[in-house]
C-alpha positions in Angstrom: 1.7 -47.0 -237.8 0.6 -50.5 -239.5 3.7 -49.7 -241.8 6.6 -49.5 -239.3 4.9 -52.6 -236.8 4.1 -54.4 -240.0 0.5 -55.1 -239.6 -2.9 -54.3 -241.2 -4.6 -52.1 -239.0 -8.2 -52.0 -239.6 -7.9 -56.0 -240.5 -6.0 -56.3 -236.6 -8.5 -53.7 -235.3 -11.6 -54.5 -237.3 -14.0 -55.1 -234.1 -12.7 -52.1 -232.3 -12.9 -50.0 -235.4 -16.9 -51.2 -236.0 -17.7 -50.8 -232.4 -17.1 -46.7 -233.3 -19.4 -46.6 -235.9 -21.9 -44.9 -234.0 -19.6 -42.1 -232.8 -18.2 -41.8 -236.5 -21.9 -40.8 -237.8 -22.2 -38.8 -235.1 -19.2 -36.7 -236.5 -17.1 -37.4 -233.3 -14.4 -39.6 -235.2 -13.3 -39.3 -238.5 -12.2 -43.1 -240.3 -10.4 -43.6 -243.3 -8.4 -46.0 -244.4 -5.0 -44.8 -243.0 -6.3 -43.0 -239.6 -8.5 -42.7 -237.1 -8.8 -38.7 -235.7 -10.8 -37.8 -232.6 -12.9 -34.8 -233.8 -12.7 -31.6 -231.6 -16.6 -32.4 -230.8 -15.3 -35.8 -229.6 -12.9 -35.0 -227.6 -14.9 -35.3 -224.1 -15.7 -38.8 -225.4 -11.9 -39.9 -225.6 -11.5 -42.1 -223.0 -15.1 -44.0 -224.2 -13.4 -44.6 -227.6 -9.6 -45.6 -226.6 -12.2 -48.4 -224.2 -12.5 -50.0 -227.4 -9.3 -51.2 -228.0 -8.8 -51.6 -223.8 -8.1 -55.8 -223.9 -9.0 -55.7 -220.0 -12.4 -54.3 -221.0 -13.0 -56.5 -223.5 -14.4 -59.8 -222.3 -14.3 -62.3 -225.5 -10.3 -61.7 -224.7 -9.0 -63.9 -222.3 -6.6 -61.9 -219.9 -6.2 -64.5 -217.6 -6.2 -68.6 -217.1 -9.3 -69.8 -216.9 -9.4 -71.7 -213.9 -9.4 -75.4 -213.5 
């Protein structure tokens, strides 16, 4: 995917990709450096991971103006 959008992906996703650290020794992700798999044991926990990368969730990204 970083090849066709022409973009490092764990360099553009670095935060995200430490932030599942926890559930990658917990054998619920497995990392390397050209993908990220949800395990079949992580599965139930998909929706917690793809959060990571969820800019609306993420509160040192500003979504909207900051008001006046």
């Amino acid at each position: 995917m970083g090849a066709k959008f022409g973009l490092d992906f764990r360099k553009t996703y670095q935060t995200e990709l430490e932030s599942l650290a926890d559930m990658v020794e917990d054998g619920l992700v497995a990392l390397d450096d050209r993908s990220l798999e949800v395990l079949p044991k992580g599965e139930p926990l998909l929706r917690v991971m793809a959060m990571a990368f969820d800019q609306t969730l993420n509160p040192s990204v500003q979504a909207h103006a900051s008001t006046v």
